[in-house]
C-alpha positions, 0 to 999 in steps of 0.5 A: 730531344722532343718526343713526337705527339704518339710516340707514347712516352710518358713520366710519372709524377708525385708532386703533392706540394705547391706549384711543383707538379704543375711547373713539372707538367709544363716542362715534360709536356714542352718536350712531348712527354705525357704526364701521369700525375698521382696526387696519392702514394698508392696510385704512385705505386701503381702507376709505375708499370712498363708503360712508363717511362720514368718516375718523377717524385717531390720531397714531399711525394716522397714523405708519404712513400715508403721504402717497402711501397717503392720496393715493392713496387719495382719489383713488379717489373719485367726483366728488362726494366729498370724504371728511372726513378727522379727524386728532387730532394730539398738541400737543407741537411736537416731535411734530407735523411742520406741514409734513407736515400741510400737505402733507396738507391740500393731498391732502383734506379734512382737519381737524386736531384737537390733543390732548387735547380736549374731548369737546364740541370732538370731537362738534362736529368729528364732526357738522361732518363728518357734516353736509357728508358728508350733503350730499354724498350728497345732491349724489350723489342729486340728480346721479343724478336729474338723469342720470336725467332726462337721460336720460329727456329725451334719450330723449323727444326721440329718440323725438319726433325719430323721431316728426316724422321719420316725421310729416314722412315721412308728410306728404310723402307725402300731399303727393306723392300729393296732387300727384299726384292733382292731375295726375291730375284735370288729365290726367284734364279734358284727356283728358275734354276731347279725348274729348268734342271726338272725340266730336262728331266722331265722331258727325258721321262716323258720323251722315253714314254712316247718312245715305249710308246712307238716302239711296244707295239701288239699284246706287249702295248697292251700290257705296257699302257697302264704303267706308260699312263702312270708316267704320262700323268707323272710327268704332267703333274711334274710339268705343272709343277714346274710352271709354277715355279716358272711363274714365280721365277718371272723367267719365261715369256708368256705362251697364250693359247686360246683358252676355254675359261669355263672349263679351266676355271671349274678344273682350277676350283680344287687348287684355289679352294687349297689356298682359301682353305676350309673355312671359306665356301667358293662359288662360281658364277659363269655365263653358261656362253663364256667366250674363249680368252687369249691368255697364258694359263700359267700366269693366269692361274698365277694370279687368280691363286694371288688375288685369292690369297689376298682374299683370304687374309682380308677375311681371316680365314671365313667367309665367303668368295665369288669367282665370275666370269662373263661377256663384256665388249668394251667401251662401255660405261659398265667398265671404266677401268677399261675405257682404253681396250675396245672389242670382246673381252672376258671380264673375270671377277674375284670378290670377297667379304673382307675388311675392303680398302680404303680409297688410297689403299685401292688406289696404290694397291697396284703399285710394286712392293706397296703392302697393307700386310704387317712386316714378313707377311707380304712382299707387296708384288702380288698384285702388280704381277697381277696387273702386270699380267693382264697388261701384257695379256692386252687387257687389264686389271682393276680394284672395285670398292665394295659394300662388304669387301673387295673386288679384283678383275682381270679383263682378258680378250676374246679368243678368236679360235676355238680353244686348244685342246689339252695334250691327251695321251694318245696310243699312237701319233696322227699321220699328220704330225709325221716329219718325214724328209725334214732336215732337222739341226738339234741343239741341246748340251744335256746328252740324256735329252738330246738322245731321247728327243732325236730318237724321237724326231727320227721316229718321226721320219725327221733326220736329226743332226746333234750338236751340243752348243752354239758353236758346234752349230754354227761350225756345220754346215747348214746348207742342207738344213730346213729347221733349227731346233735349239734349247736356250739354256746353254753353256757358251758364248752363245745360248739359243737366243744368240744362236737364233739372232745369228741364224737370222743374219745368215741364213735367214731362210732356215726357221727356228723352234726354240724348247726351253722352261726358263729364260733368265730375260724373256724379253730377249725373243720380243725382236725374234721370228721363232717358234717356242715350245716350253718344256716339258714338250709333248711330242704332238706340240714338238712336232706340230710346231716343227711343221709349221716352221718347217711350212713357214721356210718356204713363205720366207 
């Protein structure tokens, strides 16, 4: 086999004597092997490296060479060489030691070739050597590949370890956030459950108290005011409890109302000063002309006590929070975040002086269960219900990067009536709110409420007929009623959504109010033409918004 020009093989030669390197040269170069001629021992022993591929010594060479020179020499190679070694030895007995060349057999790969020899017997030894040399390389190349792919495997399975570690990492916590989302619904149904029991008993407490009312009439009105009034704020203290609690339960449809910010938000000060506690100072800054909003006050609380519990974790405890409201009419380049809403709007601003969020916090702050707060200290769902919020309020919310600390707003629309008034405690009912000659089905299954809301409509001129579920309702006869009244919460087949979805189908004529603090999905009224009216219900609201559904009867 003739090795190519290129190929890089390559033999070494020791040849110090006569024509022997010379004649060596000619036969390695005929088959394309380059020659590595040493004319020393030391440079014999150098040259026997891994870019040889194999080792050709005279007789002579081998006189100047010694076994430790040799040895050590070959023990410089990798662990895959084994060099093949060429020693042409003279014949005659007095001149070759063999115990020297087994002693030289035991340090390499040595043949030895006795002199003289054919050229065929040389070429066949050369190729022999050549050819495992070749192998050898190839052994080499295949061990860099398979070092090679280790290393690409363990790479690849670290990086799939980290991988899986971060998998793992993740699901852990979805799964933590599921749980506690999980404890959140249930804390939310037994808070939605308290509340709705409270609820009822408020409204028989404040039901009984505009009875006294009615009935106490003279010097023993007089005398019965003060107490009466103590139950009213009683009751509204109660009542705002209550929605609290509603509000966190996520279980009642929003009840906006047109709203005076100005004068809600100045009465909201000492509950949120509460929450931030007394090492941080609370400034309000309002435009002295704030338009009205259209909001649900509950929630707006809500989320204003959310973004100020934020605030005063970010600060530990001191500092400095702004609260501000002004005009906006949007689009304008002022507010980006709103550049999807177009006309009036009230822009309210919480700011404060804390640590502020990184881009990518601000960014995903919104996101339900995405938290900065170490484990136990926040649930993440703050602020989503605060966006959640101002969405279906038709506005938005937003997160402003500051200087010094973070900004939250909430864009609420312009309210286009004057705002609703706060129910005061009247000595008496306006005549106009009177139900004189109105047909009124009453549905509710506490009997404590049902008796003391029906005296109420019958002194009110109503005439009320009781029923203490769905299906009672739906077995009267409904021929001679104007208005449907129905708590919602009921035990049955039917609750008063259901009884309200019938009625629609059958007797779509007769209008429906609905009383209720809770309801275990508020989305069911979205597809519903009904009045609601949230309990605790005064007796102005309850009979005002039973006149206007009593006056809708006949627009049907």
């Amino acid at each position: 086999m003739r090795y190519e020009a290129g190929s890089g093989a390559t033999a070494v030669v020791f040849a110090p004597a006569g024509e022997d390197a010379a004649t060596l040269r000619a036969l390695l170069e005929a088959e394309g092997v380059h020659v590595r001629a040493c004319v020393a021992a030391a440079a014999f022993y150098e040259a026997l490296d891994e870019g040889a591929w194999c080792a050709i010594v005279t007789e002579e060479g081998l006189a100047q060479c010694s076994l430790e020179g040799l040895d050590a020499a070959l023990r410089r190679q990798a662990a895959w060489s084994d060099l093949p070694l060429l020693v042409l030895a003279d014949a005659a007995a007095a001149r070759v030691d063999g115990d020297r060349f087994l002693r030289l057999a035991r340090i390499g790969n040595v043949v030895i070739i006795e002199r003289p020899t054919s050229r065929d017997v040389l070429l066949v030894s050369l190729r022999s050597a050549l050819r495992a040399r070749r192998l050898q390389f190839s052994t080499r190349d295949h061990a860099a590949a398979l070092a090679r792919h280790a290393d690409e495997l363990q790479a690849a399975v670290e990086a799939r370890t980290r991988s899986l570690r971060h998998e793992m990492a993740e699901r852990h916590r979805a799964e933590e956030a599921l749980a506690d989302a999980r404890q959140l619904e249930s804390l939310g149904r037994l808070t939605g459950g308290v509340a709705h029991d409270f609820n009822n008993m408020l409204q028989v407490i404040s039901g009984a108290e505009t009875l006294l009312r009615m009935l106490l009439k003279g010097p023993e009105g007089e005398r019965a005011a003060r107490p009466l009034d103590s139950i009213r704020r009683a009751s509204a203290h109660g009542a705002a409890l209550t929605q609290q609690l509603l509000t966190y339960a996520r279980k009642q449809a929003l009840q906006s109302v047109t709203l005076d910010m100005d004068a809600h938000l100045a009465a909201s000060a000492d509950l949120v000063q509460g929450v931030l506690g007394a090492a941080i100072r609370l400034h309000l800054q309002l435009d002295p002309a704030l338009w009205p909003v259209v909001v649900d006050p509950a929630h707006l609380d809500a989320a204003i006590l959310n973004i100020a519990s934020n605030a005063r974790d970010a600060m530990a405890g001191s500092g400095d929070v702004r609260i501000a409201a002004r005009n906006v009419t949007l689009p304008q380049a002022a507010w980006p975040e709103a550049q999807a809403l177009a006309g009036d709007f009230v822009c309210l601003t919480i700011s404060d002086e804390g640590e502020g969020m990184s881009e990518q916090t601000a960014r995903q702050a919104f996101e339900p269960f995405f938290t900065t707060k170490a484990i136990g200290k926040g649930t993440g769902l703050g602020l989503s219900q605060v966006y959640g919020f101002a969405v279906q309020s038709r506005g938005t919310a937003f997160i402003r990067r500051e200087a010094t600390g973070t900004t939250v707003g909430i864009i609420l629309p312009r309210g286009t009536l004057s705002p609703d008034a706060m129910d005061a405690a009247p000595a008496g009912l306006d005549r106009q709110a009177r139900l004189d000659g109105i047909q009124i089905l009453y549905v509710e299954d506490d009997p404590a409420v049902a008796e003391t809301t029906s005296a109420l409509l019958a002194g009110l001129g109503a005439a009320v007929t009781l029923a203490n579920g769905a299906d009672a309702a739906i077995a009267g006869d409904l021929s001679a009623i104007d208005v449907l009244l129905s708590d919602v919460m009921m035990p049955g087949a039917m609750d008063g959504i259901d009884l309200a979805r019938w009625l629609a189908d059958a007797y779509p004529r007769i209008p429906v109010v609905l009383i209720s603090g809770y309801m275990v999905d508020p989305q069911r009224l979205s597809a519903l033409r009904v009045e609601l009216v949230r309990k605790p219900a005064s007796m102005p609201v309850l009979a005002a918004t039973i006149l206007r559904a009593a006056g809708s009867r006949s627009r049907r």
